[in-house]
N, C-alpha and C positions, 0 to 999 in steps of 0.2 A: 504494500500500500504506500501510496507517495508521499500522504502528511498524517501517517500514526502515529498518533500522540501528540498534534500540533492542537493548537488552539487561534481561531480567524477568526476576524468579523469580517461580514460582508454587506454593507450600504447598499441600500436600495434592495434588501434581500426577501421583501415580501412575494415578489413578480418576477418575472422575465427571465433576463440570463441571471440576474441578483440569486433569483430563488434557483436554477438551474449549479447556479457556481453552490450555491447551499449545500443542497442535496449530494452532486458530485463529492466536494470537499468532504462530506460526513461520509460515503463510502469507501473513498480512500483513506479514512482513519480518522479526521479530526473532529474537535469539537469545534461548535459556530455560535457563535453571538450574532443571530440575525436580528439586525437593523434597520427601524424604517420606520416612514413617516404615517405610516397605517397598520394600526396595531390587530386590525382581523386578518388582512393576508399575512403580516408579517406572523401570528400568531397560527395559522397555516401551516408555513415553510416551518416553522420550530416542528411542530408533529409529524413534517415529511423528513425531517432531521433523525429525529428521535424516533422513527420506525427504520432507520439506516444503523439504530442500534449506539447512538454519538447522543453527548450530551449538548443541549441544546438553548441557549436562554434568546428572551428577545429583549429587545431594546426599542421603546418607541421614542422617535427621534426625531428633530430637522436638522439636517446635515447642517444647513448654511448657519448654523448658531454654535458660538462658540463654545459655550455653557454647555447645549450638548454633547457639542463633541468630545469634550472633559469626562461629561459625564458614561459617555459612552467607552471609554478607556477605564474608568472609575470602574461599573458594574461589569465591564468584561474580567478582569482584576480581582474583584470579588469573587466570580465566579468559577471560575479557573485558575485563578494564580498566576497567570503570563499571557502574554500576546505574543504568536509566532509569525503571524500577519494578518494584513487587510487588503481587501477586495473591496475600493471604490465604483461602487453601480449607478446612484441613484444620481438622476439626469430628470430635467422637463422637457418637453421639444413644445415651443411656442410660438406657430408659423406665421411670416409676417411679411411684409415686403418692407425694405429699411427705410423707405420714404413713410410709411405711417406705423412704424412700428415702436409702442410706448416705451416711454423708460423703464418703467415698471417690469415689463415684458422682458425687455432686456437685463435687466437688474438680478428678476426672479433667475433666468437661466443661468445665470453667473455668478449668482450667490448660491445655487445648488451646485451644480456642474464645475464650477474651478475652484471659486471661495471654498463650497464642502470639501473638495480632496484634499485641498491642501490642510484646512482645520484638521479633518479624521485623521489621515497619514502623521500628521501633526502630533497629535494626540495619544495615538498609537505608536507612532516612533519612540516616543520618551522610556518606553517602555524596551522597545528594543534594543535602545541605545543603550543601555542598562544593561541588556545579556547578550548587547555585540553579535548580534544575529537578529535577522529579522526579512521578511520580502512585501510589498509593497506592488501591490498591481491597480492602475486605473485602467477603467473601461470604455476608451476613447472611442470613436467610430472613421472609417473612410473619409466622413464628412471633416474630420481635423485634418485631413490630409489632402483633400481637395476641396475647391466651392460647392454648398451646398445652398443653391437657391432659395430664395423665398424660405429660408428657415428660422429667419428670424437669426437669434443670437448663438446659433446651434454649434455652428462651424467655428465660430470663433473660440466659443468654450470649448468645444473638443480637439482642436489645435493647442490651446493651450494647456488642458489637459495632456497633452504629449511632451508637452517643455516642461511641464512641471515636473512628471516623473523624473527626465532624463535630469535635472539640478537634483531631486532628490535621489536619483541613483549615484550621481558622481558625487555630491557632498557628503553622503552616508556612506560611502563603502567602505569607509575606513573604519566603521565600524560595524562590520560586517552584514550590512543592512544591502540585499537587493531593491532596485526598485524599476517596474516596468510598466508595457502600457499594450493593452489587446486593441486593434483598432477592427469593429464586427462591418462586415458592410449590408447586405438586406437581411433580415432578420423579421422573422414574426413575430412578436411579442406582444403582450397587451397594448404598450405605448403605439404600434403601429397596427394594430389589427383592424382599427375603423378602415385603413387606408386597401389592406386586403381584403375586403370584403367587396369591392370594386374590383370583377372580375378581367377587366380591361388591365387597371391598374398590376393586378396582381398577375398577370400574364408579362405584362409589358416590364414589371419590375426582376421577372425571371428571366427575360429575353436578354438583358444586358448582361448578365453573370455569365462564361464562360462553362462552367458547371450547367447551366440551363434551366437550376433553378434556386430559392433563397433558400438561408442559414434558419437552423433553428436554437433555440439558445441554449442546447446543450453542448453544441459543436462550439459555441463560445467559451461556456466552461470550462470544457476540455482544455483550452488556452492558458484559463486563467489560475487552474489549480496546478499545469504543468510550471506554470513561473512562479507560484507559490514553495513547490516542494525543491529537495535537492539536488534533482536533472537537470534545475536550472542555475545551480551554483554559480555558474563563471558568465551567467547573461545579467548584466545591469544597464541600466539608461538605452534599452532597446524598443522599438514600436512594431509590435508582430501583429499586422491585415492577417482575418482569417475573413476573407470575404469571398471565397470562391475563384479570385482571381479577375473581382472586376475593374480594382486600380489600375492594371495592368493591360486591359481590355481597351481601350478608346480607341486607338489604329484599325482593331477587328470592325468597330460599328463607324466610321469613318465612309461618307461615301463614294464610292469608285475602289475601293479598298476590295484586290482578290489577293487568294491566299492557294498557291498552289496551279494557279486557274480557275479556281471556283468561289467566288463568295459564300462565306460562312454564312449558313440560316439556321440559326437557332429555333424559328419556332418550327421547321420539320421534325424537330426530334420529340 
């Protein structure tokens, strides 16, 4: 098992890949302080924990407060006695176009999404720093690493989200503290499943992944608990796309673009 006998918290761990990196996490060995800002899913993923046979606490939280984040370090401490790492999840996507899009709007993404990781990691670090070991993974997306239209504040947080890790992987190694960043690209999750339900949408958003079609947020997981445990020893201030390979992809859907002699058509397949 990859992190038996670890103990993680995971933000945003009511939902999505959060509650996926849960579950995963507790079958590979550890115990989870799931975290989050809604304490019946969050209260949920604890009992999908705790039938993995792991001990399980929740934390009902807002990331973007400092206080919490304290106290989130606080009750995991209590409960466990150590932090071996953290798993930053919890993200808003608040679509907008940037000619009317509120401060407000902007603010909320930002004070979840970059303000939170750096608080939690923050918070969770002190501890690490203490037993000179620790890893540190945020759950950045595609969108940090290219424009994500009409997303309002989305891209910029998840961009920044990728710089943050790499200062805190090169500042902390010396104390033997990894710190890394999964970046997911289509993904279903509750955050986007209004948008798959739109069966155009949900066709259209397949057609551009190489793969032929989107992630689910267990193949996220899978990421986030490898840079957790100790496979990932000698990986710090690194950004690992697990998106199917559609960063890579733009020259493919590019027009007049053949490959071989023949244009690639994803939707025959």
């Amino acid at each position: 098992m990859m992190l038996e006998g670890k103990k993680i918290i995971v933000t945003g761990g009511g939902s999505g890949i959060g509650r996926a990196t849960c579950v995963l996490a507790a079958r590979e060995g550890a115990g989870v302080a799931v975290a989050d800002i809604n304490p019946e899913t969050g209260a949920e993923t604890v009992e999908m924990v705790k039938a993995e046979r792991r001990e399980a606490i929740l934390i009902e939280m807002d990331t973007s407060k400092k206080a919490d984040a304290l106290r989130m370090a606080e009750e995991t401490l209590a409960a466990f006695g150590t932090i071996d790492g953290i798993v930053c999840c919890a993200i808003k996507l608040v679509p907008g176009r940037l000619e009317d899009l509120p401060e407000e709007d902007w603010d909320m993404v930002m004070d979840i999404g970059l303000k939170g990781y750096f608080l939690c990691a923050q918070a969770a670090g002190r501890t690490m720093i203490k037993n000179k070991s620790g890893a540190i993974v945020f759950v950045s997306s595609v969108g940090g690493m290219q424009t994500y239209p009409l997303a309002g504040a989305y891209s910029v947080c998840k961009a920044g989200a990728i710089m943050l890790s790499k200062l805190f992987g090169v500042e902390w190694a010396a104390h033997g503290i990894r710190a890394n960043t999964v970046s997911p690209g289509q993904v279903r999750t509750p955050m986007t499943e209004a948008m798959f339900q739109d069966p155009v949408i949900a066709k259209g958003r397949a057609a551009v992944v190489p793969m032929g079609r989107v992630g689910a947020p267990e193949e996220i997981a899978e990421g986030c608990v490898f840079l957790l445990s100790e496979r990932a020893r000698y990986i710090t201030a690194a950004n690992l796309p697990i998106d199917g390979g559609q960063g890579e992809s733009k020259m493919i859907h590019t027009p007049g673009r053949n490959w071989g002699g023949k244009k690639i058509d994803y939707d025959a397949r």
